[in-house]
Backbone as CSV, one residue per row, in Angstrom:
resi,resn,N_x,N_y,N_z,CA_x,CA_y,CA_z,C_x,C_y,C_z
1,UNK,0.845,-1.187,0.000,0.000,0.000,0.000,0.880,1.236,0.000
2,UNK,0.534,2.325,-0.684,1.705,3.528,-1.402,0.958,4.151,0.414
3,UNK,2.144,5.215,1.065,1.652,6.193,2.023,0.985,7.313,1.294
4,UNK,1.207,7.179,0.245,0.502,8.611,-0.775,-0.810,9.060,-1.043
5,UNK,-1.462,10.153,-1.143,-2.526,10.210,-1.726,-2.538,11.208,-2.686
6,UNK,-3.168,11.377,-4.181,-3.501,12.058,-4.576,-4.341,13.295,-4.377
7,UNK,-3.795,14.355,-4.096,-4.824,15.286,-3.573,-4.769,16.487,-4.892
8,UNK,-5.498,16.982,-5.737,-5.094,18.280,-6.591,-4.136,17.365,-7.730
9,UNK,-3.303,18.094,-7.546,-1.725,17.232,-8.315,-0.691,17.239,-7.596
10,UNK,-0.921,17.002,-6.542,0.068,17.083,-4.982,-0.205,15.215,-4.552
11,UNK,0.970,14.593,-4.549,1.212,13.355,-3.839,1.242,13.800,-2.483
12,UNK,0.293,13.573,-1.785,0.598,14.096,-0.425,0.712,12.677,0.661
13,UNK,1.397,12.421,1.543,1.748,11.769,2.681,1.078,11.493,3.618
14,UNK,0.756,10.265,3.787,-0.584,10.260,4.806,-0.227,10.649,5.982
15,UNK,0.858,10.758,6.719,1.176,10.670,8.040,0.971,12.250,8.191
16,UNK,1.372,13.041,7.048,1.073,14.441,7.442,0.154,14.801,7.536
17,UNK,-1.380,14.260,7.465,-2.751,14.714,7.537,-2.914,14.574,8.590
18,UNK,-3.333,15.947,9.448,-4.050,16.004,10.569,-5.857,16.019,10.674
19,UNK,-6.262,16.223,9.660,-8.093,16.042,9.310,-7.804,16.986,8.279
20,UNK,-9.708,15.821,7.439,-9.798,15.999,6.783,-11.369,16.834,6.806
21,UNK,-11.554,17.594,5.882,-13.139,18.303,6.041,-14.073,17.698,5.895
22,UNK,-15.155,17.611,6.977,-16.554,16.805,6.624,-17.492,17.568,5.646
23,UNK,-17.223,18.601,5.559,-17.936,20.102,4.279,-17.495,20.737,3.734
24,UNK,-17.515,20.526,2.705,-17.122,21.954,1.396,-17.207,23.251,2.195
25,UNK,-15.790,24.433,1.565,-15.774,25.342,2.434,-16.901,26.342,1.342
26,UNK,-17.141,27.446,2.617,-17.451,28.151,2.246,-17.645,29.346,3.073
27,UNK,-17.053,30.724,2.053,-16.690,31.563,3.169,-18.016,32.728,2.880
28,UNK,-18.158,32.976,1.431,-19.392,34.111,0.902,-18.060,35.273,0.375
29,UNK,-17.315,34.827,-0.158,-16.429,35.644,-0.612,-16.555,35.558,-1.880
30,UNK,-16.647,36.924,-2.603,-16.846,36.852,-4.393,-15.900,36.016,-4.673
31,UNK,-14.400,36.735,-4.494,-13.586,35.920,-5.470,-12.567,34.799,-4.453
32,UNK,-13.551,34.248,-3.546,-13.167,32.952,-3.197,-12.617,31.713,-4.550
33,UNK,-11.914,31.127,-4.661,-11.389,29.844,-5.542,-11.351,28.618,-4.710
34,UNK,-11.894,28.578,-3.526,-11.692,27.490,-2.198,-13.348,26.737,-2.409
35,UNK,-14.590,27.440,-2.776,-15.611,27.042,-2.567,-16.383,25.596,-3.348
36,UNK,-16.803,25.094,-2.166,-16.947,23.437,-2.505,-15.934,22.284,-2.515
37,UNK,-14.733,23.001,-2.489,-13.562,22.023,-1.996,-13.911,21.848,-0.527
38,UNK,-12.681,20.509,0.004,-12.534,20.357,0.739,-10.983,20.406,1.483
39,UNK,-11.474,21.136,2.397,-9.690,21.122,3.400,-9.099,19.932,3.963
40,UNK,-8.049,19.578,3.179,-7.082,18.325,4.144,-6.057,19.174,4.550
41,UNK,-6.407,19.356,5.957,-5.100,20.582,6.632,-4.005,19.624,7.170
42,UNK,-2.666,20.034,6.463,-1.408,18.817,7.202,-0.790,19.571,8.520
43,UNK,0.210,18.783,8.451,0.925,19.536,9.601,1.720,21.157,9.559
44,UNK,1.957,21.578,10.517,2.576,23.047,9.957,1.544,23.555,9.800
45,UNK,0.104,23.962,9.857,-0.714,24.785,9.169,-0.829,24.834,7.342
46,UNK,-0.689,23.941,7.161,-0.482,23.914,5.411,-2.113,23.089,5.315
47,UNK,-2.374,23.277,3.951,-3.652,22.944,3.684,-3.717,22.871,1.918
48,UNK,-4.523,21.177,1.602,-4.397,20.993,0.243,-6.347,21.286,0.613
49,UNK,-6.011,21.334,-0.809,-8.012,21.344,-1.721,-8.604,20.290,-2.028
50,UNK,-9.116,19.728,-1.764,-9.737,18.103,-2.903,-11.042,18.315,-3.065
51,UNK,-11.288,17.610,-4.249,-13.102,17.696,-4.513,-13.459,16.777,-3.992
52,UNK,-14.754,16.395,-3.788,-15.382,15.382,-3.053,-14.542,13.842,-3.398
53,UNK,-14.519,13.624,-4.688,-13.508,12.404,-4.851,-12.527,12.480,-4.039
54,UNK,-10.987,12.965,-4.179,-10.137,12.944,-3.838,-10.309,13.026,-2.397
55,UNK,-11.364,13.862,-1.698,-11.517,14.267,-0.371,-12.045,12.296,0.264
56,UNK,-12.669,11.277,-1.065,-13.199,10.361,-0.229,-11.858,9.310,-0.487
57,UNK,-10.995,9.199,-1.290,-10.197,8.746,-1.497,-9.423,8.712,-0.097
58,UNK,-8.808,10.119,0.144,-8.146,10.340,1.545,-8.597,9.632,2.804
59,UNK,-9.999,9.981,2.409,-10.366,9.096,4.029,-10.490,7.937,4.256
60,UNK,-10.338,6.862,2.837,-10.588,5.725,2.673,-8.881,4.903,2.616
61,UNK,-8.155,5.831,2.316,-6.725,5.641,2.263,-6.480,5.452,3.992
62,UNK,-6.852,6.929,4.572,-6.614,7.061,5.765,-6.755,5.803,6.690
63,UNK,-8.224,5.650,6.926,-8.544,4.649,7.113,-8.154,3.061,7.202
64,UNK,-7.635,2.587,5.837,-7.336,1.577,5.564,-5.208,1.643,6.213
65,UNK,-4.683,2.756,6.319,-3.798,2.413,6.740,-3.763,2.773,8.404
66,UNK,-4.598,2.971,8.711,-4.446,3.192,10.464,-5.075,2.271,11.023
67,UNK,-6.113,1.731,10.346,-6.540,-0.134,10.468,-5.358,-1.086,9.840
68,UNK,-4.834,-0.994,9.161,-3.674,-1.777,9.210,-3.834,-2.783,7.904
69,UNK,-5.015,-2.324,7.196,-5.745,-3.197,6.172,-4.931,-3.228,4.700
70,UNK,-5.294,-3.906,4.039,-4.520,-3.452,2.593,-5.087,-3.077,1.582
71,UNK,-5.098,-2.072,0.436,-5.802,-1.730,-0.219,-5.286,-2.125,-1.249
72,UNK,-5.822,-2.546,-2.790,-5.824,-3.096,-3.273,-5.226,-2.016,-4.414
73,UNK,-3.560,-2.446,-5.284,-3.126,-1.354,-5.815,-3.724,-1.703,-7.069
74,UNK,-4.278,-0.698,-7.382,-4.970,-0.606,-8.992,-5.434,1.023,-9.336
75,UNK,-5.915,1.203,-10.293,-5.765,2.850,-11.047,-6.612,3.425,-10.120
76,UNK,-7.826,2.775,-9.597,-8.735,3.698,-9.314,-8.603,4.205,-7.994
77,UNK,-7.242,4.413,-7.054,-6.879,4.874,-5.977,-5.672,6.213,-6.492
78,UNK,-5.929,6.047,-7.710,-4.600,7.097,-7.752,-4.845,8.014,-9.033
């Protein structure tokens, strides 16, 4: 199982995810570019974007490696 996840076009590291967003942000800002993404904030205060895919990917990645499980390497995780 890769520690990686696809987030955006960022390979990001699972160990650096501190949570992930249960809701699309939204602030009411005109020229917001954040709205309907979701925040995977890492460590350091840094923060990637994912759309609902990538955002379920993460948690299913997450998941499967903090259960200790194996996920099955094929295209549709990456």
């Amino acid at each position: 199982m890769s520690i990686l996840c696809l987030v955006d076009d960022k390979q990001v590291p699972l160990y650096r995810v501190m949570w992930v967003a249960a809701t699309p942000h939204f602030c009411g800002e005109e020229d917001c570019l954040r709205e309907g993404y979701y925040e995977v904030r890492l460590e350091q205060g840094e923060s990637v974007w994912a759309n609902q895919q990538e955002r379920d990917q993460m948690i299913a990645k997450l998941e499967a490696w903090q259960g200790g499980e194996e996920i099955p390497e094929d295209d549709d995780w990456e």
